[in-house]
C-alpha positions as a printed NumPy array, in Angstrom:
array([[ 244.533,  122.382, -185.51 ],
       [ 243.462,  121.333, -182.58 ],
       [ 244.741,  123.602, -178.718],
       [ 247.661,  121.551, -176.852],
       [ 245.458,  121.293, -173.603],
       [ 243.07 ,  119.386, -175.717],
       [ 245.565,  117.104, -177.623],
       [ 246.706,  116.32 , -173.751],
       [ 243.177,  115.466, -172.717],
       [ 242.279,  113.507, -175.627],
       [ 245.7  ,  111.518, -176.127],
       [ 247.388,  110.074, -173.2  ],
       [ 250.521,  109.17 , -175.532],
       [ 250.877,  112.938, -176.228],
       [ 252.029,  113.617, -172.781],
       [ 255.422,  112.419, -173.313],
       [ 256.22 ,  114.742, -176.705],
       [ 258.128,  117.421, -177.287],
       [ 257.038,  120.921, -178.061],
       [ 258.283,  120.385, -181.86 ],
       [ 256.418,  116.894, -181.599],
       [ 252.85 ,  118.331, -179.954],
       [ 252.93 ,  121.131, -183.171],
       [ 253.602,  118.313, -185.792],
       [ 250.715,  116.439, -183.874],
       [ 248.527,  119.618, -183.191],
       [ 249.074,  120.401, -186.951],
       [ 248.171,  117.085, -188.015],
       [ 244.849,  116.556, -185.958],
       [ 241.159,  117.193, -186.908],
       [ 238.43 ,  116.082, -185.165],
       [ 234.481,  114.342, -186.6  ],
       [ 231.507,  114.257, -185.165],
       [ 229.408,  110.828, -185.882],
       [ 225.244,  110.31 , -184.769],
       [ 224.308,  107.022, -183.595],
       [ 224.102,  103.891, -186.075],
       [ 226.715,  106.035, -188.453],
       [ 229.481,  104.199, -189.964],
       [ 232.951,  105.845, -189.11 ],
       [ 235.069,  103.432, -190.932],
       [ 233.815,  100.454, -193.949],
       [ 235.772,   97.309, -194.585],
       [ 237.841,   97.496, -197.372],
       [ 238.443,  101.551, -196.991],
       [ 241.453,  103.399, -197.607],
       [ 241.41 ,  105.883, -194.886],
       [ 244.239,  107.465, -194.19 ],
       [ 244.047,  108.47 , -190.552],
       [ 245.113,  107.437, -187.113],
       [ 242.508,  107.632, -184.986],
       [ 241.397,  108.636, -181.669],
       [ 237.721,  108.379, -179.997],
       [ 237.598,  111.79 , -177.913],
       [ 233.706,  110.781, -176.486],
       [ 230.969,  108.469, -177.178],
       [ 231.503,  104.82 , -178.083],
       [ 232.096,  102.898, -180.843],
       [ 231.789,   98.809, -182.324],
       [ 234.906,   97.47 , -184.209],
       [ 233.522,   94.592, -186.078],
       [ 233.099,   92.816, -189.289],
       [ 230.391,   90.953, -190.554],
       [ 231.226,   88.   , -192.512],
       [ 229.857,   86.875, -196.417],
       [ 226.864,   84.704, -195.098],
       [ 225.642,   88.151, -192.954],
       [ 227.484,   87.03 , -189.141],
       [ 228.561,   89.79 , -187.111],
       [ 231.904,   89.056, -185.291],
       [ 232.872,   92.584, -182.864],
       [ 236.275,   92.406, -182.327],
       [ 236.341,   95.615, -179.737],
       [ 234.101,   98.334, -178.224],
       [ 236.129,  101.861, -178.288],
       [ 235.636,  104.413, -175.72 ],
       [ 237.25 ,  108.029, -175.038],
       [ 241.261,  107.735, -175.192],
       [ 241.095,  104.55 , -177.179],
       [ 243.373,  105.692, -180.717],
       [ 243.038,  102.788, -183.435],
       [ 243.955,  102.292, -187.171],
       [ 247.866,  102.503, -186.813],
       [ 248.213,   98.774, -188.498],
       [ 246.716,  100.465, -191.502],
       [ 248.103,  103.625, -191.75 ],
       [ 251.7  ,  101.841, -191.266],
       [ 250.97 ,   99.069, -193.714],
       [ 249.254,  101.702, -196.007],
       [ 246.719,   99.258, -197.064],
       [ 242.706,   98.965, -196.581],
       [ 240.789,   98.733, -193.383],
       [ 240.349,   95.312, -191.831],
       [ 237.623,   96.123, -189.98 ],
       [ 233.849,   98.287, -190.173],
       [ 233.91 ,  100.902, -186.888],
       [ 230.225,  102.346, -186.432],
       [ 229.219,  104.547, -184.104],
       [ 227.257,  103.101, -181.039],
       [ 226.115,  106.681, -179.911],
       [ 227.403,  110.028, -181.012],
       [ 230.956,  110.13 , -180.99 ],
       [ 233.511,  112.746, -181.648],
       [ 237.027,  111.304, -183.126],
       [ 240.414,  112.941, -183.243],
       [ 241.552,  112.014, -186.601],
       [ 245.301,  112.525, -187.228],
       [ 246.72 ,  112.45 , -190.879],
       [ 248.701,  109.736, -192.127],
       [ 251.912,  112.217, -192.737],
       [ 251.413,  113.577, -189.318],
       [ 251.627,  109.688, -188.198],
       [ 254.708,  108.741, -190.114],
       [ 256.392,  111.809, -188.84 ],
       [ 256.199,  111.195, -185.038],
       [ 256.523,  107.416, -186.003],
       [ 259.653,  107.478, -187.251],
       [ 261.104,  110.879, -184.896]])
């Protein structure tokens, strides 16, 4: 569980909650470290977390059969990603690597649902 001044820091949308809704958040967040060149997320995954970069910086990308890379996004601190996923409950669309080292807030999908849907 992560403290409630950090949730606030690292998740602008978390502002607006309720105390029952920052515990069910707090509750439902861990957080990763990643090194440089490290793969956070694969194409094709089942991964079931919303997530959150809380420093570094990140490529959200795919790289087609014949070997093209295509980024679709580069994800700094605040940026939260993966909802279309975790709502869907299907695989990840997308690799995420890690462009330098890069801690990430990783909520769980029941966590999700529950503010989602209160």
């Amino acid at each position: 569980m992560i403290a409630q001044e950090h949730l606030r820091r690292v998740a602008a949308w978390s502002r607006e909650l309720t105390e029952r809704e920052i515990e069910v958040a707090r509750a439902g967040i861990v957080e990763r470290s990643y090194v440089t060149g490290e793969t956070i997320f694969m194409r094709g995954d089942k991964f079931d977390y919303w997530a959150g970069m809380v420093s570094g910086l990140a490529r959200m990308g795919a790289v087609s059969r014949d070997g093209k890379e295509t980024s679709l996004a580069g994800l700094t601190a605040g940026a939260w990603f993966g909802e279309g996923s975790v709502l869907k409950n299907e695989l990840r669309r997308y690799d995420v690597v890690a462009l330098r080292d890069s801690r990430l807030a990783l909520m769980e999908r029941s966590a999700f649902l529950w503010l989602f849907e209160n």
